[in-house]
C-alpha positions in Angstrom: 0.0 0.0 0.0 1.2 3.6 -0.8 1.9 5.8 1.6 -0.3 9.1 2.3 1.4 12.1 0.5 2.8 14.9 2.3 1.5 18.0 1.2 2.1 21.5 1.8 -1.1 24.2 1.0 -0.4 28.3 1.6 -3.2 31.0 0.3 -2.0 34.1 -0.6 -3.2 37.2 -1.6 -3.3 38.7 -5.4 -0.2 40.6 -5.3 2.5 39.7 -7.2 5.0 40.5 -4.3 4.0 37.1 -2.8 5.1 35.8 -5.8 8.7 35.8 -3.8 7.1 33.8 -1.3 5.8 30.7 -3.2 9.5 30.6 -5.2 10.9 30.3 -1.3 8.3 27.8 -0.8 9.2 25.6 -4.1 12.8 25.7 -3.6 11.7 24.0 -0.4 9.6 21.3 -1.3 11.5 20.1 -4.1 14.5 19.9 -2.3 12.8 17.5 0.6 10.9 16.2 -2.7 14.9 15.1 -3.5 14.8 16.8 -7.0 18.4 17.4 -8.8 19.4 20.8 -8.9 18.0 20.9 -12.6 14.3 19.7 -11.8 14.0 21.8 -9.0 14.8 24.9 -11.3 12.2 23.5 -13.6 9.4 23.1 -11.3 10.1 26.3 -9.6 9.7 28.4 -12.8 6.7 26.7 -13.8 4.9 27.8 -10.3 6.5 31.2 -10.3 4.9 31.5 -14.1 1.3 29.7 -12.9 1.3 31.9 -9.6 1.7 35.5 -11.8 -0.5 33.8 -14.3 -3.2 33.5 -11.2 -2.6 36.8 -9.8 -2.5 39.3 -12.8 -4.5 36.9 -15.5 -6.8 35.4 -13.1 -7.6 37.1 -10.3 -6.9 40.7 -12.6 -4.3 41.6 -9.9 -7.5 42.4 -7.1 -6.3 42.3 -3.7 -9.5 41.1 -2.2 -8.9 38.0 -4.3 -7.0 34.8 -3.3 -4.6 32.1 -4.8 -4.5 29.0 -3.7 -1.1 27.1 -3.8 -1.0 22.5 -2.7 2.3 21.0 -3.1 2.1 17.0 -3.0 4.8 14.8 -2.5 3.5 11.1 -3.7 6.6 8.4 -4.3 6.6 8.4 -8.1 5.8 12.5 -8.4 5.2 15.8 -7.3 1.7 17.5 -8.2 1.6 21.1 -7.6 -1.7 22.9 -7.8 -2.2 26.6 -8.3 -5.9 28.4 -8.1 -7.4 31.4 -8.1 -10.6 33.1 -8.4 -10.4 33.9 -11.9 -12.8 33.5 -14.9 -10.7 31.0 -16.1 -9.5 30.5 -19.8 -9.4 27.9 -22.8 -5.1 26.4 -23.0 -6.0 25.6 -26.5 -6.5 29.3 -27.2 -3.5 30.4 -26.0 -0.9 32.1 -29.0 2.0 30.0 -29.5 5.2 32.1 -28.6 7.7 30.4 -30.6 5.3 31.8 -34.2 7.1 34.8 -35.9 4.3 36.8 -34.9 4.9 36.2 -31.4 8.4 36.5 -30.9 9.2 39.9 -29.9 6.0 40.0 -27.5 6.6 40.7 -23.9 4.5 38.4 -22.1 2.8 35.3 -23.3 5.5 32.6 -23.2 4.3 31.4 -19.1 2.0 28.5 -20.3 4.6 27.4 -23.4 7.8 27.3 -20.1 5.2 25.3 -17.6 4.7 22.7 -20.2 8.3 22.3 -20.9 9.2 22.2 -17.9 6.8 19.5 -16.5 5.8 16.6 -17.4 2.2 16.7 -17.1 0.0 19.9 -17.0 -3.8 20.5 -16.7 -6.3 23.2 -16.7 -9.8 23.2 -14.9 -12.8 25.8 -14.6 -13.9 24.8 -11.4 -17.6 25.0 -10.3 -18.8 28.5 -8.9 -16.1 30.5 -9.9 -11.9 29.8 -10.2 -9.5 28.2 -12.1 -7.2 25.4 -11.3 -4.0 24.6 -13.0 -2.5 21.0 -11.9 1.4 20.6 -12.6 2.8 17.0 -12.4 6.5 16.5 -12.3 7.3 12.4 -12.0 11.0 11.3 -10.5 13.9 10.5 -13.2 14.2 7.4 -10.7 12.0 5.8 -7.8 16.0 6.0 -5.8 15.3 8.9 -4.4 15.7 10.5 -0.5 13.0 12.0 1.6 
Protein backbone atom coordinates (compact mmCIF):
# COMPACT_ATOMS: atom_id res chain seq x y z
CA UNK A 1 0.00 0.00 0.00
CA UNK A 2 1.20 3.57 -0.80
CA UNK A 3 1.93 5.80 1.65
CA UNK A 4 -0.29 9.15 2.33
CA UNK A 5 1.36 12.15 0.46
CA UNK A 6 2.80 14.90 2.28
CA UNK A 7 1.55 18.04 1.16
CA UNK A 8 2.12 21.50 1.79
CA UNK A 9 -1.05 24.24 0.99
CA UNK A 10 -0.40 28.27 1.61
CA UNK A 11 -3.24 31.01 0.29
CA UNK A 12 -2.00 34.13 -0.61
CA UNK A 13 -3.20 37.22 -1.56
CA UNK A 14 -3.27 38.66 -5.35
CA UNK A 15 -0.16 40.64 -5.33
CA UNK A 16 2.51 39.74 -7.25
CA UNK A 17 4.98 40.53 -4.28
CA UNK A 18 3.96 37.09 -2.84
CA UNK A 19 5.12 35.76 -5.79
CA UNK A 20 8.70 35.78 -3.77
CA UNK A 21 7.05 33.76 -1.27
CA UNK A 22 5.78 30.68 -3.20
CA UNK A 23 9.46 30.64 -5.23
CA UNK A 24 10.89 30.31 -1.34
CA UNK A 25 8.33 27.77 -0.78
CA UNK A 26 9.21 25.61 -4.13
CA UNK A 27 12.78 25.69 -3.56
CA UNK A 28 11.70 24.05 -0.45
CA UNK A 29 9.56 21.26 -1.26
CA UNK A 30 11.50 20.10 -4.13
CA UNK A 31 14.47 19.91 -2.31
CA UNK A 32 12.83 17.52 0.63
CA UNK A 33 10.92 16.22 -2.65
CA UNK A 34 14.87 15.07 -3.47
CA UNK A 35 14.81 16.78 -6.96
CA UNK A 36 18.41 17.36 -8.85
CA UNK A 37 19.44 20.76 -8.85
CA UNK A 38 18.04 20.86 -12.55
CA UNK A 39 14.33 19.70 -11.78
CA UNK A 40 13.96 21.80 -8.95
CA UNK A 41 14.82 24.91 -11.33
CA UNK A 42 12.23 23.49 -13.61
CA UNK A 43 9.37 23.14 -11.29
CA UNK A 44 10.13 26.34 -9.62
CA UNK A 45 9.75 28.42 -12.78
CA UNK A 46 6.68 26.68 -13.78
CA UNK A 47 4.92 27.81 -10.28
CA UNK A 48 6.46 31.19 -10.34
CA UNK A 49 4.94 31.48 -14.07
CA UNK A 50 1.34 29.71 -12.89
CA UNK A 51 1.29 31.94 -9.63
CA UNK A 52 1.71 35.45 -11.79
CA UNK A 53 -0.49 33.81 -14.34
CA UNK A 54 -3.17 33.50 -11.15
CA UNK A 55 -2.58 36.76 -9.85
CA UNK A 56 -2.47 39.32 -12.76
CA UNK A 57 -4.45 36.93 -15.46
CA UNK A 58 -6.80 35.37 -13.15
CA UNK A 59 -7.63 37.15 -10.35
CA UNK A 60 -6.85 40.66 -12.59
CA UNK A 61 -4.30 41.64 -9.90
CA UNK A 62 -7.46 42.41 -7.11
CA UNK A 63 -6.31 42.31 -3.69
CA UNK A 64 -9.49 41.05 -2.24
CA UNK A 65 -8.93 38.02 -4.31
CA UNK A 66 -7.03 34.78 -3.28
CA UNK A 67 -4.55 32.15 -4.75
CA UNK A 68 -4.49 29.02 -3.70
CA UNK A 69 -1.12 27.13 -3.76
CA UNK A 70 -0.98 22.51 -2.72
CA UNK A 71 2.33 21.00 -3.14
CA UNK A 72 2.15 16.95 -3.04
CA UNK A 73 4.78 14.78 -2.52
CA UNK A 74 3.55 11.12 -3.72
CA UNK A 75 6.56 8.44 -4.32
CA UNK A 76 6.62 8.42 -8.14
CA UNK A 77 5.79 12.49 -8.37
CA UNK A 78 5.24 15.83 -7.30
CA UNK A 79 1.69 17.45 -8.19
CA UNK A 80 1.57 21.11 -7.62
CA UNK A 81 -1.72 22.90 -7.82
CA UNK A 82 -2.25 26.56 -8.33
CA UNK A 83 -5.86 28.38 -8.09
CA UNK A 84 -7.36 31.36 -8.06
CA UNK A 85 -10.62 33.09 -8.41
CA UNK A 86 -10.44 33.89 -11.87
CA UNK A 87 -12.81 33.53 -14.92
CA UNK A 88 -10.74 31.00 -16.08
CA UNK A 89 -9.49 30.54 -19.84
CA UNK A 90 -9.38 27.92 -22.77
CA UNK A 91 -5.14 26.42 -23.03
CA UNK A 92 -5.96 25.57 -26.55
CA UNK A 93 -6.54 29.31 -27.18
CA UNK A 94 -3.47 30.44 -26.03
CA UNK A 95 -0.85 32.13 -29.03
CA UNK A 96 2.02 30.04 -29.46
CA UNK A 97 5.24 32.11 -28.57
CA UNK A 98 7.66 30.39 -30.59
CA UNK A 99 5.33 31.79 -34.23
CA UNK A 100 7.07 34.80 -35.90
CA UNK A 101 4.33 36.84 -34.91
CA UNK A 102 4.90 36.23 -31.40
CA UNK A 103 8.43 36.48 -30.90
CA UNK A 104 9.19 39.91 -29.88
CA UNK A 105 6.02 40.02 -27.48
CA UNK A 106 6.62 40.68 -23.85
CA UNK A 107 4.46 38.42 -22.14
CA UNK A 108 2.79 35.26 -23.30
CA UNK A 109 5.48 32.60 -23.20
CA UNK A 110 4.25 31.44 -19.11
CA UNK A 111 2.01 28.52 -20.31
CA UNK A 112 4.64 27.37 -23.42
CA UNK A 113 7.80 27.26 -20.07
CA UNK A 114 5.24 25.34 -17.61
CA UNK A 115 4.67 22.69 -20.21
CA UNK A 116 8.29 22.33 -20.94
CA UNK A 117 9.15 22.20 -17.85
CA UNK A 118 6.77 19.47 -16.46
CA UNK A 119 5.80 16.64 -17.45
CA UNK A 120 2.25 16.70 -17.15
CA UNK A 121 0.03 19.92 -16.99
CA UNK A 122 -3.80 20.54 -16.74
CA UNK A 123 -6.30 23.21 -16.72
CA UNK A 124 -9.80 23.18 -14.94
CA UNK A 125 -12.77 25.78 -14.58
CA UNK A 126 -13.90 24.84 -11.42
CA UNK A 127 -17.60 25.03 -10.29
CA UNK A 128 -18.82 28.46 -8.89
CA UNK A 129 -16.06 30.45 -9.92
CA UNK A 130 -11.90 29.83 -10.21
CA UNK A 131 -9.54 28.20 -12.12
CA UNK A 132 -7.23 25.39 -11.34
CA UNK A 133 -3.99 24.61 -13.04
CA UNK A 134 -2.54 21.00 -11.89
CA UNK A 135 1.37 20.56 -12.64
CA UNK A 136 2.82 17.04 -12.42
CA UNK A 137 6.51 16.51 -12.27
CA UNK A 138 7.34 12.44 -12.01
CA UNK A 139 10.96 11.34 -10.46
CA UNK A 140 13.86 10.53 -13.21
CA UNK A 141 14.21 7.44 -10.67
CA UNK A 142 12.03 5.84 -7.82
CA UNK A 143 16.04 6.04 -5.77
CA UNK A 144 15.29 8.93 -4.37
CA UNK A 145 15.73 10.48 -0.48
CA UNK A 146 13.00 12.01 1.58
Amino acid sequence: MAAEPSVVEVTLESDLKNVEVADELSRRVTTRAGFDEEDRQRIEMAVHESLINAIWHGNKNDASKRVWLKYEIFDDRLEVRVRDQGNGFDPTNIPNPLAEENLLNISGRGIFLIRSFMDDFRVEKLAGGGTEVTMIKRYVSKSKST
